[in-house]
Steps between C-alpha positions, in 0.01 A plus 500: 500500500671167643661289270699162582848489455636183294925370452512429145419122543199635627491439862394687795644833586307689710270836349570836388284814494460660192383854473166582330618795375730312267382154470100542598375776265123441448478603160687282223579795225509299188537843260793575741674149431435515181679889462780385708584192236487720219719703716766250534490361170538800273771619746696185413454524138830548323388765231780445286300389193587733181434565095693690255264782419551692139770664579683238662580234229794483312431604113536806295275785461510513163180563326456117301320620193376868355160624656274421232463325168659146658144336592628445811378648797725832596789431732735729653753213665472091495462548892148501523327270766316323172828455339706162576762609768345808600432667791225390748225760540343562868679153632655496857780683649715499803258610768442465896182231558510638868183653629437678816320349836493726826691339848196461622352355286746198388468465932150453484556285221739270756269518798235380237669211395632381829120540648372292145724201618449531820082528460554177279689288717755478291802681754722306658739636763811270605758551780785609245633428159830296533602157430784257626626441157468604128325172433162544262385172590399510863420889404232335263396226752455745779310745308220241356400460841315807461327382188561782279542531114695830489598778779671791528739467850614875595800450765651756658711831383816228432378133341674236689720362219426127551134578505571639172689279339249185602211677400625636176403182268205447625187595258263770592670594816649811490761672790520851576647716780209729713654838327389395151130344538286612263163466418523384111720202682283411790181475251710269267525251732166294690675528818681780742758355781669766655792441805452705777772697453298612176147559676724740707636685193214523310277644791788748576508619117104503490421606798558890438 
């Protein structure tokens, strides 16, 4: 697959080849997206959220009145989860969110949403991702001449660091270096641009 190659004020740059294998699959695996977002979103979930069970809270254990006779319900401590300031029964503990996705398939998952962008006409490759200066206004100026609302621009393994201030501020446009695309990332935004440098990574990490 031949794609043009754009500068970031989106000019003329010659063309790239992409490889099918990692930007041309046939089949768009929604299921797959979809497994690899709940992938990456329970993995990122903090799991630090916590009750005081029964035996937790502070308070005695003395028994608060005799078993019978009171016409009161029987209690054996004021710790119950239907007393005020008792324990909380079956609420959430300190736990891993994490669940499990083969290599293969979170890779599948990436050659899927490369190929969904690319089948859409919505990837964009440019010559690289610098910029003279750390200036968000020409940034912004040079970016609208693509006519996007929000994009996801995947430099290379280091993100040139006037590329990154410039683009930092801007709404919707989000910078990452080739090593940590992802797919929950590249689906969050309407459009893919990807530096060379980047179409080279990715195919070399996809590829196998």
């Amino acid at each position: 697959m031949k794609l043009a190659v754009k500068t970031i004020d989106n000019k003329e740059a010659g063309e790239i080849t992409l490889d099918d294998a990692v930007f041309g699959l046939k089949e768009i695996r929604t299921d797959l997206l979809h497994t690899a977002v709940n992938y990456q979103l329970a993995k990122r979930r903090a799991g630090t959220h916590k009750v005081q069970t029964r035996a937790e809270v502070t308070g005695t254990g003395k028994k608060p009145w005799k078993q019978k006779g009171t016409g009161s319900a029987r209690a054996g401590d004021l710790k119950r989860p239907q007393d005020i300031g008792g324990g909380v029964a079956h609420g959430p503990v300190v736990r891993s969110h994490a669940r499990s996705m083969p290599k293969k398939m979170r890779q599948l998952a990436m050659k899927t949403a490369l190929s969904a962008k690319a089948k859409d006409g919505k990837l964009i490759v440019i010559d690289e991702a610098k910029a003279k200066d750390h200036k968000t206004k020409p940034m912004a100026v040079a970016l609208a001449k693509f006519g996007f609302e929000s994009a996801l621009i995947v430099g290379g393994k280091e993100i040139d660091a006037n590329f990154a201030r410039a683009t930092a501020n801007l709404p919707r446009i989000d910078v990452l270096p080739s090593q940590g695309a992802n797919v929950y990332d590249i689906l969050r935004r309407d459009v893919l641009i990807l530096s060379k440098d980047a179409v080279n990574d990715l195919t070399e990490r996809l590829k196998g």
